[in-house]
C-alpha positions, 0 to 999 in steps of 0.5 A: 500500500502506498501511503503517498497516493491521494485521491481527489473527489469530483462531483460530476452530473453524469457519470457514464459521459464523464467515464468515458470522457476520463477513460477514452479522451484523458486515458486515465484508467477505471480501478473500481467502482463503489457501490453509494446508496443513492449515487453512482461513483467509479475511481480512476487511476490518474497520471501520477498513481494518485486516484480521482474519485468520480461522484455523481452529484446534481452540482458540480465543481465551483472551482477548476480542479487541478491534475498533475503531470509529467509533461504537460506538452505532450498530454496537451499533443494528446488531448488536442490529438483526441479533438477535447472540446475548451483545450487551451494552449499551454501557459507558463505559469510561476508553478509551471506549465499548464493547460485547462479543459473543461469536462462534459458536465462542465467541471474546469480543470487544469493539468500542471507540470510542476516547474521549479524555474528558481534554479538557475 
């Protein structure tokens, strides 16, 4: 067991579109998914082995829910190889370089690779 792993939860309107949302257009891959009275709820395996939690819930997000990479320029390759609908282009941030993109309920998200420009 890695005690490092975090999980991330994500309320999302419909779950079946943003599974394969996540599986088919990010490639982040299906661990389980949890039986919550009430709710449909899957767990993905993300980029970095860390877990993001699917919930369905009637509101989303309030704010962008942020992903982490190893390289950030090839998944924005990747995802705008994969037409992901609101991708932007990528920016060079004080923490790194980023790129967003909604998901199909609506939730923002952002992908960042973790920069350290002090080192010079």
């Amino acid at each position: 067991m890695n005690l490092e792993q975090k999980y991330k939860v994500v309320y999302v309107t419909d779950i079946r579109s943003s599974l394969d949302f996540f599986i088919n257009k990010l490639g982040l891959k299906k661990q389980e998914e949890l039986n919550m009275p009430g709710r449909d709820c899957a767990v993905l395996k993300m980029f970095n082995g860390d877990f993001l939690m699917l919930l369905q819930n009637e509101e989303l997000e309030t704010a962008p829910v942020i992903l982490y990479t190893d390289d950030c320029l090839r998944d924005h390759y990747r995802l705008k190889e994969e037409r992901v609908d609101g991708l932007t282009e990528p920016v060079y941030r004080a923490d790194g370089v980023a790129i967003e993109f909604p998901d199909p309920c609506g939730n923002r998200f952002v992908l960042l690779e973790e920069r350290d420009y002090t080192d010079a």
